[in-house]
N, C-alpha and C positions, 0 to 999 in steps of 0.2 A: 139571654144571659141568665145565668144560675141565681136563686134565690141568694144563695150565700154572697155571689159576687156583689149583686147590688146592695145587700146588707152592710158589705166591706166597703166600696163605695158611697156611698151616701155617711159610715160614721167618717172616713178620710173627706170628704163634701162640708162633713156639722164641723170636724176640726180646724179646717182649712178656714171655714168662716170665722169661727170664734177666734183665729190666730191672727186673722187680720188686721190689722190699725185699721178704727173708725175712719179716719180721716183716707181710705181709699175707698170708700161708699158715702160721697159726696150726697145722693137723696135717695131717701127712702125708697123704694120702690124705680128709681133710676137705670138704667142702662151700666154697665163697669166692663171696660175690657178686660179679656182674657187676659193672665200675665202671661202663660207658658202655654200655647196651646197642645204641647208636648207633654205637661202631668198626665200622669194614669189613669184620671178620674175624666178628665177633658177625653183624650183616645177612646175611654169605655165608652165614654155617652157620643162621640161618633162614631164608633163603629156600630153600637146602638141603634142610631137613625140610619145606617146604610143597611143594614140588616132585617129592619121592620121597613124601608122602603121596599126592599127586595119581596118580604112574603107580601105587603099589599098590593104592589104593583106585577108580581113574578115576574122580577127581572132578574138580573145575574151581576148585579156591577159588586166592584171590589174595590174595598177601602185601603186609601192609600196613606195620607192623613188628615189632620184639622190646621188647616191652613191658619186661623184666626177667628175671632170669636169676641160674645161677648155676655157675657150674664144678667140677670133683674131678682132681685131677690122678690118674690110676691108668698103668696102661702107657699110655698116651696121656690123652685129657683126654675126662672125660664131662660136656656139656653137658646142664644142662635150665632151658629156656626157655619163657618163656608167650610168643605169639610172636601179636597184632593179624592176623587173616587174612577176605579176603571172600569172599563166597559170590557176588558177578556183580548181587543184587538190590539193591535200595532201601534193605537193611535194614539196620543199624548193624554195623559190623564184630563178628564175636566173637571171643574169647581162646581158644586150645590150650595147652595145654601139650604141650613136646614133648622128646623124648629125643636126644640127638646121641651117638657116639662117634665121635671124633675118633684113627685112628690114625697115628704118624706115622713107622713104615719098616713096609711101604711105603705112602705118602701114602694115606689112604682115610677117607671120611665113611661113616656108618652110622646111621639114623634107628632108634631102640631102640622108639621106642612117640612116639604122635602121638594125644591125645584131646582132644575140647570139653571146657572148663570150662564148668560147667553154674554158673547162677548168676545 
């Protein structure tokens, strides 16, 4: 992802927060579901973790979408999302869960752990 994109990202991330009613960050440093897993900023930061899965692991899968998810605001924000990914074959999409940290000075994504849901 382009400097610029996660620069765009992250101030749509600070506004997003700031726009929030308090009262849907129940505790400080807490868990909060995803509302939309379909925002633009949610999509970026999965296809984010399927795309740095791919250069660590050199695999080839393809993102399909974020299934659901959920956030932790800490020094920045830790994302973990089950995230609809293909493998290239005939076969039905399968589910990952995956890890995001989101930091923001200075702007940088961080894939913490990226594994199949077996199931």
């Amino acid at each position: 992802m382009a400097p610029k994109s996660l620069h765009i990202l992250f101030v749509s991330l600070s506004l997003l927060a700031i726009a929030l009613p308090i009262s849907a960050h129940p505790l400080v440093g807490g868990w909060s579901p995803i509302a939309d897993p379909n925002a633009p900023e949610i999509v970026e930061i999965g296809k984010f973790a399927v795309a740095q899965h791919n250069k660590q692991a050199q695999a080839s899968l393809a993102f399909v979408s974020v299934v659901n998810g959920e956030s932790q605001a800490v020094a920045g924000i830790n994302y973990s999302l089950q995230i609809s990914v293909s493998d290239g074959s005939a076969a039905a999409p399968k589910t990952y869960s995956a890890s995001v940290y989101a930091k923001v000075a200075p702007i940088s994504l961080e894939l913490t752990s990226f594994e199949q849901i077996k199931g």
